[in-house]
KOLVODO-166776 format. One record per residue (C-alpha): residue in three letters; z, y, x. Coordinates in steps of 0.001 Angstrom, whole numbers, padded with zeros to 6 digits, always signed. Each point is the difference from the previous one (the first is absolute). Layout:
BEGIN
ALAZYX ...
This chain:
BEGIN
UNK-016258-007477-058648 UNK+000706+003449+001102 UNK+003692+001338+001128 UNK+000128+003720-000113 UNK-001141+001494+003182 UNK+002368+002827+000043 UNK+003116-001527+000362 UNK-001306-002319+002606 UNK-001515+003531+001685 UNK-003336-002439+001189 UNK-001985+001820+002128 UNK-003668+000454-001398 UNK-001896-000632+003417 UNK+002124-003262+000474 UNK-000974-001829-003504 UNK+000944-003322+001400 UNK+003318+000322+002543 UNK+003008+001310-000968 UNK+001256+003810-000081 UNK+000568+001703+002838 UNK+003303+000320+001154 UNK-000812+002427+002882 UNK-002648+002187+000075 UNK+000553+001967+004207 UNK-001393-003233+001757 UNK+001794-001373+003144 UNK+001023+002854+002545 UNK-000301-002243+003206 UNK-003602-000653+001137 UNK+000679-003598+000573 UNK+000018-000261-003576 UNK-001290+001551-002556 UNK-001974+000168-004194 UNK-001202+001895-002202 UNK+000402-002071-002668 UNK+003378-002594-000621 UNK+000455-002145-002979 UNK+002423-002510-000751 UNK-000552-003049-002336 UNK+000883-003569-001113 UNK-001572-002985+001724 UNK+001103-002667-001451 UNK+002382-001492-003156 UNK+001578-003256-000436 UNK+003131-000405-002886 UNK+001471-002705-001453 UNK+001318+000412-003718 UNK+001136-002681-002420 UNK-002255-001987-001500 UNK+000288+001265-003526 UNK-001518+003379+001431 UNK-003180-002275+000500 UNK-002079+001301-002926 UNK+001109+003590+000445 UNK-001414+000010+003614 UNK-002787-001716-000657 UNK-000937+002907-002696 UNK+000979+002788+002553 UNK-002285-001569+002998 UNK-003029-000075-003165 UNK+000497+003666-000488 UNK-000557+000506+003327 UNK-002021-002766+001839 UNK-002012-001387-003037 UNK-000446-003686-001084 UNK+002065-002791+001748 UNK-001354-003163+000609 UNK+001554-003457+001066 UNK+001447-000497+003415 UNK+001540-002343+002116 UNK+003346+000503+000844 UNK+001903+000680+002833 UNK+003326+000939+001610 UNK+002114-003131-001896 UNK-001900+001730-003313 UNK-002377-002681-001741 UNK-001964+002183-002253 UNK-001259+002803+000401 UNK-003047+002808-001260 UNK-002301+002329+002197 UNK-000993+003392-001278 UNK-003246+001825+000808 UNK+001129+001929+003214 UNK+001928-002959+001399 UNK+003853+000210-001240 UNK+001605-003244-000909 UNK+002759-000683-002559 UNK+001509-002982+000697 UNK+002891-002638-002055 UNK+001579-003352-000899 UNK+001837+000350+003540 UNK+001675-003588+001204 UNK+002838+001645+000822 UNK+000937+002005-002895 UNK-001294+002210-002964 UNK-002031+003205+001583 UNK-003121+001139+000420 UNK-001276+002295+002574 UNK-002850+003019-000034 UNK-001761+000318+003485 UNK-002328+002931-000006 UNK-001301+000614+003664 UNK-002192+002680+001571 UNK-003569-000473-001085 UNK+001592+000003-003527 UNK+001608+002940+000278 UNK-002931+002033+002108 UNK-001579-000253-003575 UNK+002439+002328-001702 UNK+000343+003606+000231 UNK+003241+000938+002066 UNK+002059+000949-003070 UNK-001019-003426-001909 UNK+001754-001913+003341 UNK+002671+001845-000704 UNK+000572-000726-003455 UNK-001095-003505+000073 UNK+003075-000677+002747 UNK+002159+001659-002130 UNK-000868-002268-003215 UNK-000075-002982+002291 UNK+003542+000871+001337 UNK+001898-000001-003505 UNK+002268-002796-000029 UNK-001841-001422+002880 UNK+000924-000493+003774 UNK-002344+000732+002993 UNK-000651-002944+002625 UNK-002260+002307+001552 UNK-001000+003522+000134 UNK-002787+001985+002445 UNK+000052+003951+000698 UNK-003014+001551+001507 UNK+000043+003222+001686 UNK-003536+001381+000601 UNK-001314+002488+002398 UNK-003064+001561+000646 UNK-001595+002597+002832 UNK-003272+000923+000699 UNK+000274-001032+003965 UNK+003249-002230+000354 UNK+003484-000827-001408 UNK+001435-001509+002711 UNK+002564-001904-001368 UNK-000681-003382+001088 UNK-000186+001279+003430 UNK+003137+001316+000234 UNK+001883-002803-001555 UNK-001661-002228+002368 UNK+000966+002022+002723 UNK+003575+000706-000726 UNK-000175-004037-000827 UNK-000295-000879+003660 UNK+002131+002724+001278 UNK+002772-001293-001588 UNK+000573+002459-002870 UNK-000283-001619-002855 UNK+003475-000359-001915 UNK+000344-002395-003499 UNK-002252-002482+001220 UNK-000149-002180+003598 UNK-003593-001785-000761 UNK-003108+001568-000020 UNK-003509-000679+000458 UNK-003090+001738+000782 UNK-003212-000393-001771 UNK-002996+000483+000680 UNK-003916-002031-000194 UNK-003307+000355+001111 UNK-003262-001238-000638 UNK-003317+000688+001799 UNK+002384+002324+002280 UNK+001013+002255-002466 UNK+003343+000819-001700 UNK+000448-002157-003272 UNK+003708+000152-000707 UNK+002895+001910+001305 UNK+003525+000101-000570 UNK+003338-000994+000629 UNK+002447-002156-001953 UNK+003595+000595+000588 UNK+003097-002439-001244 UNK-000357-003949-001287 UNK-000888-001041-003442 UNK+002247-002998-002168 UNK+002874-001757+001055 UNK+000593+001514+003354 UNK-001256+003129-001206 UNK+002281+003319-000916 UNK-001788+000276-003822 UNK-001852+002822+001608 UNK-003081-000923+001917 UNK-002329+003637+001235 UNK-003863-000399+000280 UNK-001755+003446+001653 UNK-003587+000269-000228 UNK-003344+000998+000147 UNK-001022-000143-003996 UNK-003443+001989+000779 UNK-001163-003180+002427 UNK+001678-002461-002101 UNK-002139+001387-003127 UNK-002753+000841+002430 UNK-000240+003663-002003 UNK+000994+002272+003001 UNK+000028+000594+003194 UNK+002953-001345+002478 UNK+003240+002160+000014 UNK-000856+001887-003199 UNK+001774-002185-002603 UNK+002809-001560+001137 UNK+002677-001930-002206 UNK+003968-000703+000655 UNK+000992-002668-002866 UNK+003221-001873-000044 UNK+000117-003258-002009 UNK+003314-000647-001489 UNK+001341-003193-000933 UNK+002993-002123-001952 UNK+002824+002506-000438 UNK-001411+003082+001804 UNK-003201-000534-002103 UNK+001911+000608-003197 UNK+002431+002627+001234 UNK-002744+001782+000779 UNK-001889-000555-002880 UNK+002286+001490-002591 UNK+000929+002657+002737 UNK-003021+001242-000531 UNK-001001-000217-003704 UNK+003609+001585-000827 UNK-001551+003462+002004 UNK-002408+001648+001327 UNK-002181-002124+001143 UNK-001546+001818+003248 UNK+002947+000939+001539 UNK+002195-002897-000572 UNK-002830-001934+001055 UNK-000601+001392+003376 UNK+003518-000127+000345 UNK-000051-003429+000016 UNK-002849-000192+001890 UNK+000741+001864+002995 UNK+004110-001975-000051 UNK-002011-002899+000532 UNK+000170+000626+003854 UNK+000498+002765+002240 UNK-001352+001297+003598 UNK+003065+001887+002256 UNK-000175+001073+003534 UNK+001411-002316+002567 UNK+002795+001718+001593 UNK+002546-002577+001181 UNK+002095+000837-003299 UNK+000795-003268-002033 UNK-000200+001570-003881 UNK-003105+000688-001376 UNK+001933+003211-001556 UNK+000513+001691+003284 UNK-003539-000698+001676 UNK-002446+003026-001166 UNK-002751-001224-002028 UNK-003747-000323+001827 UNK-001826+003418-001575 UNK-002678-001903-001800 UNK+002191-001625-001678 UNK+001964+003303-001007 UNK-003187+001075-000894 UNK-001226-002572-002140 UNK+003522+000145-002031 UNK+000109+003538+000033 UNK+001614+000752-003457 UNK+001619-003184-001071 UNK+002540-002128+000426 UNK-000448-003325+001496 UNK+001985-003002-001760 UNK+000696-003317+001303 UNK-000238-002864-002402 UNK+002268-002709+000800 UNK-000048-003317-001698 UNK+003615-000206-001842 UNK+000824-003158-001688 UNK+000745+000272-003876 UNK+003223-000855-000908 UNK-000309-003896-001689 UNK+001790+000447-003548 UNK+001624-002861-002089 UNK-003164+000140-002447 UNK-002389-000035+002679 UNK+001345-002795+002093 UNK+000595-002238-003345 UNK-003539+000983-000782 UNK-001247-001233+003601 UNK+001611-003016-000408 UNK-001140-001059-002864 UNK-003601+000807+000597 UNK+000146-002087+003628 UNK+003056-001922+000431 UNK+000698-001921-003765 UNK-003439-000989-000905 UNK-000220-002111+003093 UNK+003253-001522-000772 UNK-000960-000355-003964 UNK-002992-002431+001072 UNK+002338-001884+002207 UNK+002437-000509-002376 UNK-002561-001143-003109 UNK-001657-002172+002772 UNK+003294-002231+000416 UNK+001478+000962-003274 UNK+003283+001911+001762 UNK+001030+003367-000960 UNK-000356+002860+002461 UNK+003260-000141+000711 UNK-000116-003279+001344 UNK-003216+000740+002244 UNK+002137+002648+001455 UNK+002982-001826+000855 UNK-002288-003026+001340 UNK-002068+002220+002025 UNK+003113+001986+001219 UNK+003321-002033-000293 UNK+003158+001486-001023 UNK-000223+003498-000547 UNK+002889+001199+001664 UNK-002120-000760+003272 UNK-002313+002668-000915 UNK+000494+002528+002391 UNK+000331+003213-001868 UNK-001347+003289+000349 UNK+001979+002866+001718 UNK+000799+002265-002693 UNK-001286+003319+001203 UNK-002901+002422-001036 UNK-001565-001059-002729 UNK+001752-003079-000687 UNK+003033+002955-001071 UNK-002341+000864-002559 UNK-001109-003094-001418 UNK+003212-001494-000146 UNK+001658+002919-002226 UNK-002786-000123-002036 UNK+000919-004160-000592 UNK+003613+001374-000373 UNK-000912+001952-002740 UNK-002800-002467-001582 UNK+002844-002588-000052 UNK+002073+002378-001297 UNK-001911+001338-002786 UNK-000068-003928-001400 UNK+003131-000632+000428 UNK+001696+002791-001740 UNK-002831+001688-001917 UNK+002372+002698-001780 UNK+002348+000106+002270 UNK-000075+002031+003435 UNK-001553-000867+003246 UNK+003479-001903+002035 UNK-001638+001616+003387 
């Protein structure tokens, strides 16, 4: 399972990270590497069920045997392979399965297997969730934890208004350290920013001299990202993403972000790139998709209530909601335009099947 090293460019000291994307280091002293990687974290996609089999076969290839699992997630069944990914199916609320492959999986492949195994996972599939990793290393200290905590409590962080410091001792010395910036789920922005010290959390170096900035997307971001970044290159696209995921500016009285000069670390640490936001953007609902929806987790519930008192579903419907011209109906605007031409032209097409749309 080897992808050919030269068009990924991987960097021979760095076996297991990514490629470099910059090789000067940071030009402030507050922070500073020698080495910088980028990576993926984490995986989770949903595909239709009937791509069950050909997952299953892919995760083999790369994770070895699966065995029996419980489910989870409204999935009933699932299998574990070796290194810990789960495939998971037979949803209750419709026909998909879903592939979650998280770190300690993927630590076990080289950098350019991550990178193909995403892309394989992301045909025809959609990302619920999808980690980038940026790495750096120095011999005394980064430094990049400090200064986001600092500019944290002076007020210049921008993207974000939570944040939380973290840090953990035992026996008096340092254990953990770190900061978390944004909120995850509901009340969350699909972008939640974990900075920390990977050499204490692996206990392999020394404090300050591996430090990690990883942003965990979810739900729409997740997936915009996701095939953002397996349709080019991967490194730079990546930590694109990764550095749009918040931003540190210079307090200056100035309400736009745009016109308050960015804090030099951070300059420094995005030297040579171009920081994107992702923004969760609702997909527009078609005709096919809403039908689809409907059928999968409005009708069935009707269908049982109907065989249980021998009615038809229509009568369920107009016992449960009365006449139905006192159903309020929905504005037609945004994507209701859509889906109602497309039932114009449905109707249409079965109506006058040789003849030409009358719209």
């Amino acid at each position: 399972m080897h992808s050919s090293p030269a068009q990924l460019h991987v960097d021979p000291q760095v076996p297991e990270l990514a490629p470099r994307f910059g090789n000067t280091g940071g030009k402030c002293s507050t922070v500073q590497w020698e080495e910088r990687s980028i990576t993926v974290d984490w995986i989770r996609v949903s595909h239709p069920e009937e791509e069950r089999e050909r997952l299953q076969r892919l995760l083999e290839r790369y994770f070895g045997e699966a065995l029996e699992a419980r489910g989870r997630w409204f999935y009933t069944q699932a299998v574990r392979f070796e290194a810990g990914p789960l495939l998971l199916w037979d949803s209750r609320s419709g026909n998909t399965c879903c592939v979650d492959v998280n770190g300690s999986a993927l630590a076990t492949l080289e950098w350019h297997d991550r990178i193909s195994l995403v892309r394989e996972l992301m045909l025809g599939g959609r990302a619920t969730r999808f980690d980038l990793a940026v790495d750096a290393k120095h011999s005394e200290r980064v430094g990049l934890i400090d200064c986001m905590l600092t500019s944290c409590f002076h007020g210049e962080l921008c993207g974000a208004r939570v944040f939380e410091p973290k840090d953990r001792y035992r026996s008096g010395e340092l254990e953990a350290y770190g900061v978390n910036i944004g909120r995850r789920g509901k009340n969350g922005s699909g972008r939640y920013v974990r900075c920390y010290d990977k050499g204490l959390e692996t206990g392999t170096e020394a404090a300050g001299r591996w430090e990690r900035l990883e942003v965990e997307f979810t739900d729409d971001c997740a997936n915009e990202v996701a095939i953002a970044v397996c349709s080019g290159d991967f490194a730079r696209v990546g930590f694109e993403r990764v550095c749009g995921a918040c931003s540190f500016h210079e307090v200056t009285g100035q309400g736009a972000i745009a016109r308050r000069p960015m804090k030099e670390w951070w300059a420094d640490w995005t030297s040579g790139s171009l920081p994107r936001e992702t923004i969760a953007r609702r997909q527009e609902t078609t005709l096919q998709s809403f039908l689809s929806w409907t059928g999968r987790a409005v009708l069935p519930t009707l269908a049982r209530l109907a065989d249980e008192t021998g009615e038809r579903i229509s009568d369920v419907i107009a016992r449960a909601f009365g006449d139905e011209c006192a159903v309020r109906r929905r504005p037609v605007f945004g994507p209701m335009r859509s889906m109602l031409s497309e039932y114009r032209r449905w109707v249409a097409s079965v109506e006058h099947p040789a003849g030409a749309v009358p719209f």
